[in-house]
C-alpha positions as CSV (number, residue, x, y, z in Angstrom):
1,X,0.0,0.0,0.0
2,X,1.1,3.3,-0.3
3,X,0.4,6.1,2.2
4,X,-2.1,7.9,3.3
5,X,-4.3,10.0,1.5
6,X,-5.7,12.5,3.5
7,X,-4.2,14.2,6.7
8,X,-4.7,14.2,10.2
9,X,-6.7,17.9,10.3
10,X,-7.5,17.9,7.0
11,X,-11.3,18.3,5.5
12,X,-13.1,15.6,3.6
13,X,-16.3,14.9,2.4
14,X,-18.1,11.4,3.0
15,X,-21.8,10.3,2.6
16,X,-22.9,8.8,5.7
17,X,-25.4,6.1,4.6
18,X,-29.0,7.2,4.1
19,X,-27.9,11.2,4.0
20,X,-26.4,13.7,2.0
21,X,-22.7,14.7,1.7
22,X,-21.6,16.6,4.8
23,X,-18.2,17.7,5.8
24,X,-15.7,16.0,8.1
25,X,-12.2,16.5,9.6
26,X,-9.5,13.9,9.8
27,X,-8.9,12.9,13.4
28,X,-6.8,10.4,13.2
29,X,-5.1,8.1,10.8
30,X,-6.0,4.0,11.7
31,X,-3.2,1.6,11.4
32,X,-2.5,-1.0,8.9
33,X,-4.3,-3.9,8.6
34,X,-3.3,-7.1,7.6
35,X,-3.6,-7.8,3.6
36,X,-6.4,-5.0,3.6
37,X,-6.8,-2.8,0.1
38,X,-7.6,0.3,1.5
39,X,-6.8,2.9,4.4
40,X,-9.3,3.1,6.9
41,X,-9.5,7.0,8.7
42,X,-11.4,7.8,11.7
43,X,-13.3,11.2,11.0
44,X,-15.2,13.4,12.8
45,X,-18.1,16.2,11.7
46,X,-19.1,19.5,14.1
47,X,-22.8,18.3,13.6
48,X,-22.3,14.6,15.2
49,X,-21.0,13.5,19.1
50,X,-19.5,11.1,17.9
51,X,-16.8,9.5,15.0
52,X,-16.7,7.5,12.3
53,X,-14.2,4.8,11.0
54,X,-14.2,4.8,7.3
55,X,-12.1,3.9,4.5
56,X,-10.4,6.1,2.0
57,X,-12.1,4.9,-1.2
58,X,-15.2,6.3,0.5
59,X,-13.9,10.2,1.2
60,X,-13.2,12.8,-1.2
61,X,-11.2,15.7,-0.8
62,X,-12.8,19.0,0.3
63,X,-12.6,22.4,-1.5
64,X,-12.4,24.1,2.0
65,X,-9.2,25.8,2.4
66,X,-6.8,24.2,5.0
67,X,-7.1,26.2,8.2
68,X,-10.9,27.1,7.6
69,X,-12.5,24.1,9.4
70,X,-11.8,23.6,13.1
71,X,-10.6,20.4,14.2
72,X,-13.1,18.4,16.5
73,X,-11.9,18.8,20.1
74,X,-11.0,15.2,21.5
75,X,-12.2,16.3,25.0
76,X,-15.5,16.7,23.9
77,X,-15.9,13.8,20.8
78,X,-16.9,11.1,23.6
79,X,-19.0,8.3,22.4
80,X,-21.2,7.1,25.2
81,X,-23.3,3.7,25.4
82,X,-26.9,4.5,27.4
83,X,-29.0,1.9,28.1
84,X,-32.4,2.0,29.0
85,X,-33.5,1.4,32.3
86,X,-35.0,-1.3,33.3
87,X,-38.2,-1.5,34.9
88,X,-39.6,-5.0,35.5
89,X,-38.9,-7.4,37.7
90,X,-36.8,-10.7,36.9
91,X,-38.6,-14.0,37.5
């Protein structure tokens, strides 16, 4: 393989299944896999709590100048599990 694509910081485009194209920011750059055919990126977008793991065939390049987007700040892009609460008895 050859290296990455996109950088850390660096705007992209993806398509999030069932929506339109939105904007993301590189957060981080995954590590090789073992005999895989593509580069997988976790990125983040200013509208979700949360990140995505994708791979590079799926992003495209954003026409946003470098600088112009503001990085997601890792103190805040938590992903939390809730679960509901349960309110039966067991037995």
């Amino acid at each position: 393989l050859m290296g990455f694509k996109y950088a850390v910081g660096q705007a992209v485009e993806y398509t999030p299944m069932g929506a339109n194209i939105a904007l993301f920011v590189v957060v981080r750059q995954m590590p090789e896999e073992f005999q895989a055919i593509d580069r997988r990126y976790c990125i983040k977008s200013a509208q979700e709590s949360f990140e995505r793991n994708v791979m590079e065939c799926d992003l495209s390049p954003s026409n946003i100048p470098p600088g112009t987007v503001r990085s997601p700040d890792p103190a805040t892009s938590v992903t939390r599990l809730i679960l509901p609460r349960f309110r039966g008895h067991i037995g």
